[in-house]
N, C-alpha and C positions, 0 to 999 in steps of 0.2 A: 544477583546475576540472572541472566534469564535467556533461554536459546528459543534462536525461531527458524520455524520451517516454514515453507511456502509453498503451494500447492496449487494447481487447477488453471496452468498456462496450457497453452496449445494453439494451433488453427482452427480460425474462424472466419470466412468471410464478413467483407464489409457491410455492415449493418448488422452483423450477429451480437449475441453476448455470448459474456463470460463470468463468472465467479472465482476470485481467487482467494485462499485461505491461509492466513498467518496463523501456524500452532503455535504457542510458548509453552514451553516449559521453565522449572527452574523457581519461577515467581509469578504473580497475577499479572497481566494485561493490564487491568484497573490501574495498578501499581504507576504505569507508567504513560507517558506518551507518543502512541502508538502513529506511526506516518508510513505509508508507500509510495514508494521512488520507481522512476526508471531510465534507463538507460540505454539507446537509440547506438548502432553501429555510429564512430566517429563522434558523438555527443557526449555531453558530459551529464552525468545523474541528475534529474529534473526532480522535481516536488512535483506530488498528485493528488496525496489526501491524507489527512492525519484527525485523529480524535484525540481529545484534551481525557485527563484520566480521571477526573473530580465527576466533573455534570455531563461528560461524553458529547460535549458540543462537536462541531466537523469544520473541517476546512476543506475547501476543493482549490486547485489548480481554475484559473479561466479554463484554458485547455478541454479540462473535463466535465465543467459544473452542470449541470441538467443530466450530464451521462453517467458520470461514476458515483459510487456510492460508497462510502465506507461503514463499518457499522463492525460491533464488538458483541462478544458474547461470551459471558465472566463465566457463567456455567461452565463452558467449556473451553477457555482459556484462548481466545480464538478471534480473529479480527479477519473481516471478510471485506474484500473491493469488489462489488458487482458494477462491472462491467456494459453498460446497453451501447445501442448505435454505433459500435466500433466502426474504426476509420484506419485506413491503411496507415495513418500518420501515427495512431497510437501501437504500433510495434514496436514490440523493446523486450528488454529481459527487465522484472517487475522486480520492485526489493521491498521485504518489510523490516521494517528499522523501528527502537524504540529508545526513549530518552527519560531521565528522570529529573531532569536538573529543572529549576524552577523559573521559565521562560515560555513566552509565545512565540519565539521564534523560531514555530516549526517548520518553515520550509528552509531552511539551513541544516545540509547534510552534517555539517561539523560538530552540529549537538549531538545527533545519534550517538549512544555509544554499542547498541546491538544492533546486527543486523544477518538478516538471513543470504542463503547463497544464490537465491534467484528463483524464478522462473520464467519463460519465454513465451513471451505473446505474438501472437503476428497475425494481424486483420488483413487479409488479400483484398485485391480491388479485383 
């Protein structure tokens, strides 16, 4: 079992960045595969960016590919979404979620079995 936190939401105008940080505890990150979701007022939880747990390959969202970035760090048990060229459309409460079941279909929230309680992004125009 594994608990995650999330960290580093807030205001930022458009065109700003951000850094966001998924802690786990519990068990390694490596262990599993690690995705962040978000969720827009009225929307339903979107896929954004997830790392495979083996070779730490990435997946992006269209939405965010050039912009976001996901990336892991075993050291410190820690999976981080940077954030560039925010856009007022990427406002949302941000989730990190992780899975262990043996599948690439990680933009499918119903594999996650972990998942943190958020944090809130909002890119002003």
């Amino acid at each position: 079992q594994v608990q995650l936190v999330e960290s580093g939401g807030g205001l930022v105008q458009a065109g700003g960045s951000l850094r966001l940080s998924c802690a786990a505890s519990g068990r390694t990150v490596s262990s599993y595969v690690m995705g962040w979701f978000r969720q827009a007022p009225g929307k339903e939880r979107e896929f954004v960016a997830a790392i495979s747990r083996s070779d730490g390959r990435t997946y992006s969202a269209d939405s965010v590919k050039g912009r976001f970035t996901i990336s892991r760090d075993n050291a410190k048990n820690t999976v981080f979404l940077q954030m560039n060229s925010l856009k007022p459309e990427d406002t949302a409460v941000y989730y990190c979620a992780a899975y262990s079941k043996v599948t690439y279909s990680f933009y499918r929230t119903d594999l996650y079995d972990y998942w943190g309680q958020g944090t809130q992004v909002t890119a002003s125009s």
